[in-house]
C-alpha positions as CSV (number, residue, x, y, z in Angstrom):
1,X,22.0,20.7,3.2
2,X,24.7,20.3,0.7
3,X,23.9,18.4,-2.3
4,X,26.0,16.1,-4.9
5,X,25.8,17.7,-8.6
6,X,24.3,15.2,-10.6
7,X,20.8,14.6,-8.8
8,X,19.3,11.0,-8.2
9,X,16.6,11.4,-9.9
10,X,15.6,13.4,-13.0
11,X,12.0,14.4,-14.1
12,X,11.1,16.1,-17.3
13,X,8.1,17.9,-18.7
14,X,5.9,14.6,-17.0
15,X,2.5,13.8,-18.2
16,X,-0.6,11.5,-17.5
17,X,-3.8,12.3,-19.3
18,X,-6.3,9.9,-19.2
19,X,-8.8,9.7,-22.1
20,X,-12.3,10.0,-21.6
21,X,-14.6,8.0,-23.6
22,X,-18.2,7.7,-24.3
23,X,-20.2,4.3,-26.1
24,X,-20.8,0.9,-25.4
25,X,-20.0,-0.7,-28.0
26,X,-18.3,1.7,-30.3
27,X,-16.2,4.1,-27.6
28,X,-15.0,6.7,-28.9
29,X,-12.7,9.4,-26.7
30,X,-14.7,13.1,-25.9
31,X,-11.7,14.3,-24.0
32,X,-9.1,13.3,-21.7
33,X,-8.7,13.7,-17.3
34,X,-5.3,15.8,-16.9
35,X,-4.0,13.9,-13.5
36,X,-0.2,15.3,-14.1
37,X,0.1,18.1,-16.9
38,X,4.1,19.1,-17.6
39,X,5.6,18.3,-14.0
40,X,9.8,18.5,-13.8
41,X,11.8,18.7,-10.7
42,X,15.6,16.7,-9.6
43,X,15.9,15.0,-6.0
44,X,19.4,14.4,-5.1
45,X,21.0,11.7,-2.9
46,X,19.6,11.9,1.1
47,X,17.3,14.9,0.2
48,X,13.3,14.8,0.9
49,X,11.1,16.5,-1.4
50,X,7.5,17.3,0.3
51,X,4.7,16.9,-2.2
52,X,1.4,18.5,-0.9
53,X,-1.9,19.7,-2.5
54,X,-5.5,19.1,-2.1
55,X,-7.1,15.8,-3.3
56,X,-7.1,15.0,-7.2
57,X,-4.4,17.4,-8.0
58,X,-2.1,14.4,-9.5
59,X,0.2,13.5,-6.1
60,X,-0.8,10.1,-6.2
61,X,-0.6,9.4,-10.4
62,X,2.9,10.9,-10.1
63,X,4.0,8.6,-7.4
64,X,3.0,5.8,-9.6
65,X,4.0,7.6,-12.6
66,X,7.8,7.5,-11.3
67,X,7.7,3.7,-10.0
68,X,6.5,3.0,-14.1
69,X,3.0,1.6,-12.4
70,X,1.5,3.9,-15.0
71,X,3.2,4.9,-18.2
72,X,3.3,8.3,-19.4
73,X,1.9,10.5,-21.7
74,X,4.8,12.2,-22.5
75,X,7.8,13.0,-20.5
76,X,10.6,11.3,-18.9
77,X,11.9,9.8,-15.4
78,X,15.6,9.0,-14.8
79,X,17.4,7.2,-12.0
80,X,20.8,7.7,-12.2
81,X,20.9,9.2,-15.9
82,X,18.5,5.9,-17.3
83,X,14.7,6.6,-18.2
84,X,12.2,4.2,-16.4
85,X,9.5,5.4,-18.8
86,X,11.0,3.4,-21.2
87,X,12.6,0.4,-19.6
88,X,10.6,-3.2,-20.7
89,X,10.9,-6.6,-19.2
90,X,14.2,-7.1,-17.2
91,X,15.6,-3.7,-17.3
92,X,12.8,-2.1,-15.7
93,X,12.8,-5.0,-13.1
94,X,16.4,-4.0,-12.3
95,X,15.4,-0.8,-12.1
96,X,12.9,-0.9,-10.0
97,X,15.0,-2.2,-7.4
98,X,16.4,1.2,-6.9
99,X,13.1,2.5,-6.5
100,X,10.3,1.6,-4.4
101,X,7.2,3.0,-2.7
102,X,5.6,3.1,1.6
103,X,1.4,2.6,0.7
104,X,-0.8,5.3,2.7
105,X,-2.8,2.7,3.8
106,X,-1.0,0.1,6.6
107,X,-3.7,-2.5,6.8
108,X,-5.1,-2.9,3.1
109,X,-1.4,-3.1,1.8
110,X,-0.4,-6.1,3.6
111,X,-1.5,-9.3,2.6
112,X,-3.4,-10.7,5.5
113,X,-3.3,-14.6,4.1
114,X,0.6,-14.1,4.2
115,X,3.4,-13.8,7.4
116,X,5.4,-11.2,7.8
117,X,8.4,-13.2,6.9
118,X,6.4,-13.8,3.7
119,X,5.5,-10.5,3.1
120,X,9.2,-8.5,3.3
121,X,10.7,-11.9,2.4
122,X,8.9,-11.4,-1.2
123,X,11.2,-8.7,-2.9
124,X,13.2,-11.3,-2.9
125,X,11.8,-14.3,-4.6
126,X,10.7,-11.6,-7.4
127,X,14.5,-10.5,-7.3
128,X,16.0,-13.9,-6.5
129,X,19.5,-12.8,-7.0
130,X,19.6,-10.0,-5.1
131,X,19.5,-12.9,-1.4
132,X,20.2,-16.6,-1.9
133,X,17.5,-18.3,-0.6
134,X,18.7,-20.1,2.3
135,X,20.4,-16.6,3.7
136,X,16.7,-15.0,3.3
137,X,14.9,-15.7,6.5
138,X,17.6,-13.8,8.2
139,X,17.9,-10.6,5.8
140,X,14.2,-10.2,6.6
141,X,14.9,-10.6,10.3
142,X,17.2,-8.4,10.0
143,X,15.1,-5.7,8.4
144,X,12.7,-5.9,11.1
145,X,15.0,-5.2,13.6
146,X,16.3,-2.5,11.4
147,X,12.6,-0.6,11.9
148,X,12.0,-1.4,15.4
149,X,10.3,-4.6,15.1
150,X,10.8,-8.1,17.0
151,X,13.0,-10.6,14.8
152,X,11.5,-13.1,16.7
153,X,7.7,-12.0,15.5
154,X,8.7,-13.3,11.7
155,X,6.0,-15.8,11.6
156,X,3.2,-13.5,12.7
157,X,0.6,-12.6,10.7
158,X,-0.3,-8.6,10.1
159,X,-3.7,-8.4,12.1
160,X,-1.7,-9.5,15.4
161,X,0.1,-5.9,14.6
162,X,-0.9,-2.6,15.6
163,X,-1.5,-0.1,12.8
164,X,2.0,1.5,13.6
165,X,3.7,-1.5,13.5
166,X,2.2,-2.4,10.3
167,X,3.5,0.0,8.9
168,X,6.8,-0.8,9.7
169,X,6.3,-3.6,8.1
170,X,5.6,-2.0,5.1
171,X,8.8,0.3,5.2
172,X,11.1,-3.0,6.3
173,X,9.3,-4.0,2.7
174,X,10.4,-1.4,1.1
175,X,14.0,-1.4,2.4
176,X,15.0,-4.8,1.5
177,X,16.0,-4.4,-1.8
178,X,18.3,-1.7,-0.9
179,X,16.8,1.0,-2.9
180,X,18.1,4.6,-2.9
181,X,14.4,6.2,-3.6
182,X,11.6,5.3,-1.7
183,X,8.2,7.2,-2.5
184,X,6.2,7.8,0.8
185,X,2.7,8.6,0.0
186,X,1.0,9.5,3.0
187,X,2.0,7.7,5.1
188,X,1.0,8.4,8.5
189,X,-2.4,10.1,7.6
190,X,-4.0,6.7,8.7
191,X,-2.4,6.6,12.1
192,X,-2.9,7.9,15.6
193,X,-0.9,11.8,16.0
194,X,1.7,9.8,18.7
195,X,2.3,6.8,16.2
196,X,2.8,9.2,13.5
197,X,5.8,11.2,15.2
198,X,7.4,7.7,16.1
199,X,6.8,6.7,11.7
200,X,8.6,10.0,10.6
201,X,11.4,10.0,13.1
202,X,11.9,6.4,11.9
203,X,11.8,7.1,8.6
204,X,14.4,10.2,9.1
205,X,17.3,7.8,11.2
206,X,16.9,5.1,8.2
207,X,17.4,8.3,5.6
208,X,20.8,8.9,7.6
209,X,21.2,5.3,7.9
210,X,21.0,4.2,4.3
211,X,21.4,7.9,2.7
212,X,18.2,7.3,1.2
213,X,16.5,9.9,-0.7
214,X,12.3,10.5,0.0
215,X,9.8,11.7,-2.1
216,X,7.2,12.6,0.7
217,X,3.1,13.0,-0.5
218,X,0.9,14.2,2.4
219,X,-2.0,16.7,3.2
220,X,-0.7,17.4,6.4
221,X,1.6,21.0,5.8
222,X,2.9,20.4,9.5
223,X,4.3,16.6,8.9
224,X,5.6,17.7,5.4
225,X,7.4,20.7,7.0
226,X,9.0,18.4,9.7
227,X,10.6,15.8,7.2
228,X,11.2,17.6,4.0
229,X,14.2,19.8,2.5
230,X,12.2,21.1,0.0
231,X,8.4,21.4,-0.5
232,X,6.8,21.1,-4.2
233,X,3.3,22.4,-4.0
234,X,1.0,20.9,-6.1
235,X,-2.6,22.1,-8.1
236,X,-4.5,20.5,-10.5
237,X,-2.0,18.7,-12.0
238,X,1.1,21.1,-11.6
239,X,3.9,22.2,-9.3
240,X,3.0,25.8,-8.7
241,X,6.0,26.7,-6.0
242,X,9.0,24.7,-5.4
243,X,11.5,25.6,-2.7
244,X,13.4,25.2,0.5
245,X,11.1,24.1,3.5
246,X,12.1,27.1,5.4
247,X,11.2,29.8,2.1
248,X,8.0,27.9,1.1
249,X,6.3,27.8,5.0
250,X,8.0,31.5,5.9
251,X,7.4,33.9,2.6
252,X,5.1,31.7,0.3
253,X,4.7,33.8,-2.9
254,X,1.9,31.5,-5.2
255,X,-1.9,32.5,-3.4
256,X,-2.6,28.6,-3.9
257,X,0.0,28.2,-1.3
258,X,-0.4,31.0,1.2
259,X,-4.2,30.0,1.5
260,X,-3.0,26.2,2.0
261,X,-0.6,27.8,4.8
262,X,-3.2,29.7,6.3
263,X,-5.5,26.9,7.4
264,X,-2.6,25.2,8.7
265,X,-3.3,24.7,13.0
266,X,-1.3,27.2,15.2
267,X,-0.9,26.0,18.8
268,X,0.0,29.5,20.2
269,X,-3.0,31.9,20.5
270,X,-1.6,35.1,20.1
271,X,-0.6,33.9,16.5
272,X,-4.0,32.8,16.0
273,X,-5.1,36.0,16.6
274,X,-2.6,37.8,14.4
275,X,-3.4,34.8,11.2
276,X,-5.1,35.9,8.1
277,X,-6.7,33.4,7.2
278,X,-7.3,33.0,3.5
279,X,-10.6,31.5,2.5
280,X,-10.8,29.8,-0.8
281,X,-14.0,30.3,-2.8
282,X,-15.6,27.7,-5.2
283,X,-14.3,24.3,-5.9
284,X,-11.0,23.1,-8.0
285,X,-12.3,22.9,-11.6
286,X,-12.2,19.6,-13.5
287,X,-9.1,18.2,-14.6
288,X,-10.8,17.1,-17.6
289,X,-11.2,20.9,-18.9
290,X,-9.1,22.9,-16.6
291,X,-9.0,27.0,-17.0
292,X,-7.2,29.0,-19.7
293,X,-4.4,30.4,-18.7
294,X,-3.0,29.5,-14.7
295,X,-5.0,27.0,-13.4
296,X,-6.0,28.4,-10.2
297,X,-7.0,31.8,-11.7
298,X,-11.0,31.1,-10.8
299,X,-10.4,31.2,-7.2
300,X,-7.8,33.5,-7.0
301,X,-8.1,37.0,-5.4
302,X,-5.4,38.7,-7.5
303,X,-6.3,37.0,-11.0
304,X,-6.4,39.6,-13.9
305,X,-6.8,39.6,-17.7
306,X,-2.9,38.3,-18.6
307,X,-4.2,35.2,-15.9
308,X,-6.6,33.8,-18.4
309,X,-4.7,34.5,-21.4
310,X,-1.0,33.7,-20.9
311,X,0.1,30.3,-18.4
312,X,2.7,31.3,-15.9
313,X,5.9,29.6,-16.7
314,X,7.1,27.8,-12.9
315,X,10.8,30.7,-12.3
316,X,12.4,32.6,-9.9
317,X,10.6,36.2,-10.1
318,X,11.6,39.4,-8.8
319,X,11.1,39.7,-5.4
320,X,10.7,36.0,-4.7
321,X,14.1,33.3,-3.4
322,X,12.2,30.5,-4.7
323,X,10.4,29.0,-8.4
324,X,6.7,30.4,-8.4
325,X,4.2,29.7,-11.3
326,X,2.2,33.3,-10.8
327,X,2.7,36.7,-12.5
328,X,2.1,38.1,-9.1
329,X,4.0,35.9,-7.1
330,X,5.3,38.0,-3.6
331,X,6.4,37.0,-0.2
332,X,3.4,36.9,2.3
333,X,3.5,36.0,5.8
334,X,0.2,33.8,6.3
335,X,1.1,34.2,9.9
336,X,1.5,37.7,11.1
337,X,0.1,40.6,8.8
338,X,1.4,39.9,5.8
């Protein structure tokens, strides 16, 4: 897919540690929880960027981190060349209109005391010059026509909704202020497999539609592969590959991401038969005192003295098309032999 020159969105060297304290009276920090440690990619205009990693690796804090829910430790986030990190009061309020997030969860997000009409209705009374107010019962009808909904259902409330359709509600939401990012995390990992396929291709005809650009956080490596352009690869706090879809799920080079590939469900048997699978041993260490060194060192098979002593840099290396933080990275198929 071709892409513009100047990207959409900019991130820098991002990072979110969260001290640890200990007292009751008199706290005093003992060390601090690394949730996003030095992250940097771009996302240009109508691209999706997959974001996948086990849980607590930091997907979650960085979503938040770019909509300036949380402020950073250090680093920077730019939409179109201006730093949200540092936006107060009614910049950031403008600039959050170009930036806005689907929740994982489509029946605790939704205010069950409120209508639907209420509910994708309130971006605007937050942003009340964005609709007049007489002209915003039908922008909000028209939004839920735009994601498959009944215009007619506007004065509903969410539990007469199925879970699917609540979740429409949630992405008409996130649509009405016209935003050109919208952060997706997870979410179809609370609905049923059918009403997930009917979610994504939604979401993909609206990314046409509007030329909207997604930053896509999920678990499952099989809905990330269908939707995204390019695939970041989260652990403990860092991207350790970033690449094309097609060059991360057919020659992964980190072992973090070839073992993630390798669990992944294959429906036809013979390549079942002919999959390595890649077991994992021991746990993800603490974010609060992570390895020396690369991070996944303690469960990986390849990991040698320069591991513990010297943090690979996230670059091109020889012998692999894409970014790869490991001074072994190489191309292995997790399917055939490898």
């Amino acid at each position: 897919m071709a892409t513009p020159a100047e990207p959409i969105l900019e991130v820098r060297d991002l990072v979110k540690h969260f001290p640890l304290t200990q007292g009751i009276l008199f706290k005093r920090q003992i060390g601090a929880i690394k949730a996003v440690d030095g992250v940097s990619f771009d996302l240009h205009r109508g691209e999706t960027l997959g974001v996948v990693g086990e849980s607590g690796c930091g997907k979650s804090t960085l979503a938040k981190l770019l909509m300036a829910l949380e402020r950073p430790t250090s680093g920077s986030v730019r939409i179109n060349g201006r730093d949200i990190t540092t936006a107060r009061g009614g910049d950031l309020k403008r600039m959050r209109r170009n930036i806005q997030m689907v929740m994982q969860d489509p029946y605790t997000s939704l205010n069950p005391r409120m209508t639907v009409g209420d509910i994708v209705g309130e971006p605007f009374e937050i942003h009340s010059e964005v609709a007049p107010k007489g002209d915003r019962r039908r922008r909000v009808q028209e939004l839920l026509e735009v994601v498959g909904l009944n215009p007619d259902h506007i004065n509903r409330y969410p539990h007469q909704f199925s879970g699917g359709q609540r979740q429409r509600i949630g992405i008409a939401r996130g649509l009405a202020l016209r935003p050109e990012i919208i952060i997706c995390d997870e979410p179809v990992s609370a609905l049923d497999v059918s009403i997930q396929a009917q979610v994504m291709n939604l979401l993909e005809s609206l990314q046409k539609e509007f030329e909207l650009a997604y930053i896509f956080i999920a678990h499952d490596l099989s809905v990330v592969r269908h939707i995204s352009h390019r695939v970041a690869v989260m652990y403990l706090g860092k991207i350790v590959e970033i690449g094309r879809d097609a060059e991360i799920y057919d020659g992964p080079t980190h072992p973090y991401t070839q073992a993630l590939l390798s669990a992944v469900p294959v429906p036809d048997p013979e390549g079942r038969e002919q999959r390595q699978r890649i077991i994992l041993q021991g746990d993800p260490p603490s974010p609060a005192n992570p390895p020396s060194g690369c991070r996944f060192r303690t469960r990986c098979w390849k990991a040698q003295e320069i591991c513990a002593e010297q943090e690979p840099a996230l670059e091109i290396r020889p012998g692999s098309p894409h970014s790869s933080a490991c001074h072994f990275a190489e191309v292995r198929d997790v399917v055939g032999s490898g």
